[in-house]
N, C-alpha and C positions, 0 to 999 in steps of 0.2 A: 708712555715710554717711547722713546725714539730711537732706534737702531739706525746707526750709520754707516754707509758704504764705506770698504776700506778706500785710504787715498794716500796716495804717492808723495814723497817728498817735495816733491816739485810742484802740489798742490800744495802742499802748506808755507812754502816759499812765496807762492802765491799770492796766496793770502795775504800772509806777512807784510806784502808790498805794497797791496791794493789797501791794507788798515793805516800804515805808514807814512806812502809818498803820495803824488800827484799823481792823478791817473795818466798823464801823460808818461808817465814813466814806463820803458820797458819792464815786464813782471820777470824774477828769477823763474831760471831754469833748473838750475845745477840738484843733485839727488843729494840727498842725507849720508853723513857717514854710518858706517857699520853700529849697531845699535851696542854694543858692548862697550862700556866703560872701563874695563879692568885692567888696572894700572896707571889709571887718568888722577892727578893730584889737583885735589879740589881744595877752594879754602873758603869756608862759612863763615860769617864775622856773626855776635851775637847770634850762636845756635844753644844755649842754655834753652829755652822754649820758643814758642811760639812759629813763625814763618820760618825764621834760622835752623831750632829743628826740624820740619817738615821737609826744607830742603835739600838738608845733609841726613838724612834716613835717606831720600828720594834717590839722592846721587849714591849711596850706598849699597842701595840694593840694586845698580849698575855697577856696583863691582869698582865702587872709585874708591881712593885711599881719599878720608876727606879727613884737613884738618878744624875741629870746629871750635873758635874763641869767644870766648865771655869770663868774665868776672866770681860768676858763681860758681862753687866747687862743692863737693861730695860734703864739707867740711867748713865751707862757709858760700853761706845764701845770702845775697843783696836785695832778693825782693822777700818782706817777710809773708807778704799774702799769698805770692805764685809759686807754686811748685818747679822744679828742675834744674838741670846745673847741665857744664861740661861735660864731665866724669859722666852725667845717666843718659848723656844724647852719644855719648861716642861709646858706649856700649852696647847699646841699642841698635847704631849703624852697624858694630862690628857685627851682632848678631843675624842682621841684613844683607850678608853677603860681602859687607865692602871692608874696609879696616877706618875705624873710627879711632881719631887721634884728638885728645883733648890738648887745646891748647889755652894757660891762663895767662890772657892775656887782656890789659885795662889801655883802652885806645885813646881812652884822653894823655898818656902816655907815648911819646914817640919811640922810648928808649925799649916799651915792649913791643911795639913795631918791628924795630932794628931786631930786637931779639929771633922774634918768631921769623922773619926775613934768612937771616943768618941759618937760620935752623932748616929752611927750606932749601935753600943753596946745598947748603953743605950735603942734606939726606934724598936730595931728589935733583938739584940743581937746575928745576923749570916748574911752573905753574900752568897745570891745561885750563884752570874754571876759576873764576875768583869770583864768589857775591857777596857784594857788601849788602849789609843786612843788619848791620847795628846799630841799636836805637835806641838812646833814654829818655824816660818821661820824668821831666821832673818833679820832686817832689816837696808838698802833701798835694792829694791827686784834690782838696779843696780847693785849694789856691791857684791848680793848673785848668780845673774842668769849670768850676762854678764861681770865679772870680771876675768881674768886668775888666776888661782889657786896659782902663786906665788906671785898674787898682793894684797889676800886676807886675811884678818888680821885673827886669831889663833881666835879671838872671834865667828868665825862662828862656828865652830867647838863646841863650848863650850857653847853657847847658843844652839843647838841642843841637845846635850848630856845632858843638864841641864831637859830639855822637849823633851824629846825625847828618854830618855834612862833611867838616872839615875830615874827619877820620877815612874818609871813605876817598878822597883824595889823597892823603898819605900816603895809604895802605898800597894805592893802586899806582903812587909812585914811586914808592919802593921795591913790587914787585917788578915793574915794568921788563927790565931783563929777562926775566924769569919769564914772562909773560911770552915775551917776543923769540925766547928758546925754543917756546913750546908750543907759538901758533897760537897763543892762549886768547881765550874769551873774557872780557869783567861782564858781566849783569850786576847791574845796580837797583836794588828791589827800593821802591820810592810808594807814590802815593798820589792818586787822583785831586787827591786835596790840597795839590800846588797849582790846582788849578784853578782855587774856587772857596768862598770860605763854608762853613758849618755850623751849625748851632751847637753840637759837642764838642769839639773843639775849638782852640784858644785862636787868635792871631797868628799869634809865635810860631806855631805847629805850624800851620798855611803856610809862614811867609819861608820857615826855614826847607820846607819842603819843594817849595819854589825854586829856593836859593840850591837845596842840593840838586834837581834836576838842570839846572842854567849850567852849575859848576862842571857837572860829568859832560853835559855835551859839550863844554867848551874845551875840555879835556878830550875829547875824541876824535878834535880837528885838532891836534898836536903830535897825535901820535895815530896816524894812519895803519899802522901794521899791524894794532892793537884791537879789535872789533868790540866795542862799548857800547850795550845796548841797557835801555831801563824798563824796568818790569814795574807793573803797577798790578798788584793785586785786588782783589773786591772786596766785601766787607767780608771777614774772617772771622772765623770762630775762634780765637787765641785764648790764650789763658785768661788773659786780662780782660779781655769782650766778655769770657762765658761770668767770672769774678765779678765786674760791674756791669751786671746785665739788664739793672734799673735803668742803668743811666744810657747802657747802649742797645736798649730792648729793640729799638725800631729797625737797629743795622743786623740783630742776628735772625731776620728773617731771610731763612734761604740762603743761610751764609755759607762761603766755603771755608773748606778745613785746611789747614795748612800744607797739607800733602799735595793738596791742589797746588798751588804753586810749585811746589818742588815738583810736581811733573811738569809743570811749565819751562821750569829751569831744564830740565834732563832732556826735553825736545829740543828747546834753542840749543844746548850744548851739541845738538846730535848733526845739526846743522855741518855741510860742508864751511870750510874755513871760507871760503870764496862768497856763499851766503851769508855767511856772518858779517863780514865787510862790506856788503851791501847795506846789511842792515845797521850797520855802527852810527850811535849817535840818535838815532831813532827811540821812539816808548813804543811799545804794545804792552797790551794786555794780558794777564793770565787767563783768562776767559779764550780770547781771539785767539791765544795758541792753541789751547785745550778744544775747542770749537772745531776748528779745522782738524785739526788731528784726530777728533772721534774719541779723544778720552774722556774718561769720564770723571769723578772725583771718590773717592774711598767710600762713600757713602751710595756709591753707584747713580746718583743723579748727572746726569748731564747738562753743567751750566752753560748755557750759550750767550746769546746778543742778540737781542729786541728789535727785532725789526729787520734782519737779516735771514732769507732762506737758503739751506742749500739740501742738497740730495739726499733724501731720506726716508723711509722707510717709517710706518707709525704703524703700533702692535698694538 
């Protein structure tokens, strides 16, 4: 077991810089803001399960008003194997201290964009946190997981990018205003495996994962006032990991649980505005933030990074 010194904002700024940029770079300085959330208007995209919820419970139980979009409702389920909807995640945060607000909203649709957009104007009129975080797997999970890449129809590809890439550029230019009202942050929750391919995953997945990491940072050098950073989480314990756990037995070793990253997200947001602009356009890790910060994950382990020491304490 590892106990960690407490460390200052300006460590984990630190960090932040030295996982990020070149070492020639000057490391931030600048300290965290105030750790309370209450009254910060957060928006989760796909928080029916999985990361989406973890991160909107996380920002919640900071006291944020979060609103969180997906397709499944109380009333009607899109995934028939997984559990959870809007309606059971924004209850859940409300009961976490923050107000959970379901929003139904289908992102291959631009027209519910505009809607949810309008809706944010008119009841808050700014955006502190925005993470896109919505993602569809196409389906049947045969033809996406266990098909040869030459035998797979072009619509994989294009239903991923549909949710999974283009939406998350919409989204983030539509709120843009709103954004830049409120000093606001995007985190863009992505995936190491745009960097590389896999044996359980398709092409498709790789390339569009690629594709939405290229998109967002180019989108970061357009709008400087906007601080755009991408999160990559680790292998995760989601609904759909523990559901096909045959097929992804090898990744749920040691995996983290979705909460982990929603504390990833609730540290970067805590970030002074000034470090967040440093960091725009950049990936880290949810591990690298959680690391430095000395948190831990729900399950009380503490995932770090191999090969990396820092000050610590062993019990």
């Amino acid at each position: 077991m590892i106990r960690s010194f407490k460390r200052t904002g300006g460590d984990i700024e630190r960090w932040l810089d030295v996982c990020s940029i070149a070492a020639s770079r000057t490391c931030c300085t600048a300290g965290t803001v105030p750790a309370t959330r209450h009254g910060q208007v957060a928006v989760v995209t796909g928080g029916s399960r999985g990361l989406g919820k973890g991160i909107a419970l996380e920002l919640a139980a900071a006291g944020c008003i979060v609103y969180i979009t997906g397709r499944s409702t109380s009333f009607r389920q899109t995934e028939v194997l997984l559990s959870g909807s809007v309606d059971e995640t924004a209850a859940q945060a409300t009961r976490r201290g923050g107000a959970g607000v379901p929003a139904y909203v289908d992102h291959t649709l631009d027209v519910d964009v505009r809607k949810l957009v309008k809706i944010l104007e008119e009841t808050h009129g700014r955006v502190d946190l925005l993470v896109n975080n919505a993602f569809f797997m196409p389906k049947p999970d045969t033809l996406f997981f266990a098909t040869p890449v030459w035998k797979q129809p072009c619509r994989l590809f294009d239903e991923q990018f549909c949710i999974g890439a283009r939406n998350h550029v919409v989204l983030t230019l539509s709120c843009r205003h709103l954004l830049s009202r409120a000093r606001g942050t995007v985190i863009s929750v992505s995936s190491a495996g745009s960097q590389g391919n896999t044996d359980v995953f398709p092409v498709s997945y790789h390339a569009n994962k690629a594709c939405y990491d290229r998109m967002m940072l180019a989108l970061s050098t357009k709008f400087p006032d906007v601080p755009m950073l991408t999160l990559w989480p680790g292998s995760v314990a989601t609904e759909r990991m523990v559901v096909g756990k045959r097929r992804f037995q090898g990744w749920l070793q040691d995996a983290e649980t979705p909460s982990f990253t929603g504390r990833a997200v609730l540290l970067l947001s805590k970030l002074s505005f000034e470090a967040k602009l440093r960091l725009s356009g950049r990936t880290v890790t949810s591990a690298e933030v959680l690391y430095m910060a000395g948190g831990y994950d729900v399950d009380g382990y503490r995932r770090g990074l191999s090969g990396v020491e820092f000050p610590s304490e062993r019990v």
